[in-house]
N, C-alpha and C positions, 0 to 999 in steps of 0.2 A: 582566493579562489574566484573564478570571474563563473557564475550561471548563466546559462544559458533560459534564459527567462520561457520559452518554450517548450522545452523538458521540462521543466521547474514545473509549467500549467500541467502537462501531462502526466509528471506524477502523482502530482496530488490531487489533478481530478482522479486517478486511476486510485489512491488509497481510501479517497474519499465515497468513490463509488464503491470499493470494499468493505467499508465501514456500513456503510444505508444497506446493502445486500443481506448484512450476518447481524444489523442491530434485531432489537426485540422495539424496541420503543425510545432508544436514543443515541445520537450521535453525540460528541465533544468536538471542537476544533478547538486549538489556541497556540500562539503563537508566542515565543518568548526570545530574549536575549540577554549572554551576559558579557556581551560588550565588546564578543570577539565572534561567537557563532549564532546565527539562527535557529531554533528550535521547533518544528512544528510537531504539536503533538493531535494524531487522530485517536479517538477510542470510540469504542460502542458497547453495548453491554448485550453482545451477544456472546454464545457458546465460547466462543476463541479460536484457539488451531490446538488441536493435540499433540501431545508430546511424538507422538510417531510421525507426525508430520511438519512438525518446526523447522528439523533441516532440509524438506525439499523444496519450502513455498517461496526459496528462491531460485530456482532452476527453473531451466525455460519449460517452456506449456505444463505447468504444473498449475492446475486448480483445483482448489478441494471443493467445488461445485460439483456435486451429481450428477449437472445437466450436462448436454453434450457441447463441444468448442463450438461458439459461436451462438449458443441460444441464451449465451447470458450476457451476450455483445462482448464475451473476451474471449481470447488465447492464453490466455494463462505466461504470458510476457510482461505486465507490469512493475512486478517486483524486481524482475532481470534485469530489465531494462536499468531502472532504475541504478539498481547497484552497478550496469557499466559506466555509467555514468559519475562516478564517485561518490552518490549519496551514502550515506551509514545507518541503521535502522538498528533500533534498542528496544 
């Protein structure tokens, strides 16, 4: 699979800025490989997503932010995007 190294920046600035928005006091990044794929894994140790909302927070402009589009600097498009792009997300 050949990345597009600019996407690549823009999603993961985009999970990681998900991750600092919903932590309480921590983020994780780390990177792995087993010799055939890359792995990044983000967490934080905030609330999560609920089960009523797991299957929509990939669909476009969906944010489970309160605030309104645009006052949290998204559209609720990063995850979308993302998956058009052929990433996988576990």
């Amino acid at each position: 699979m050949i990345i597009d190294a600019n996407m690549l920046k823009r999603i993961l600035s985009n999970l990681i800025d998900n991750a600092l928005k919903a932590a309480r006091s921590y983020v994780g990044i780390s990177l792995s490989s087993d010799g055939t794929n890359w792995v990044f894994t983000i967490c934080d140790d905030g609330a999560g997503v609920g089960q009523a909302d797991i299957n929509r927070i990939f669909d476009p402009y969906i944010s489970l932010d309160k605030k309104q589009p645009g006052e949290t600097g998204g559209y609720g498009l990063g995850l979308y995007v993302a998956l058009l792009h052929g990433y996988e997300f576990k």
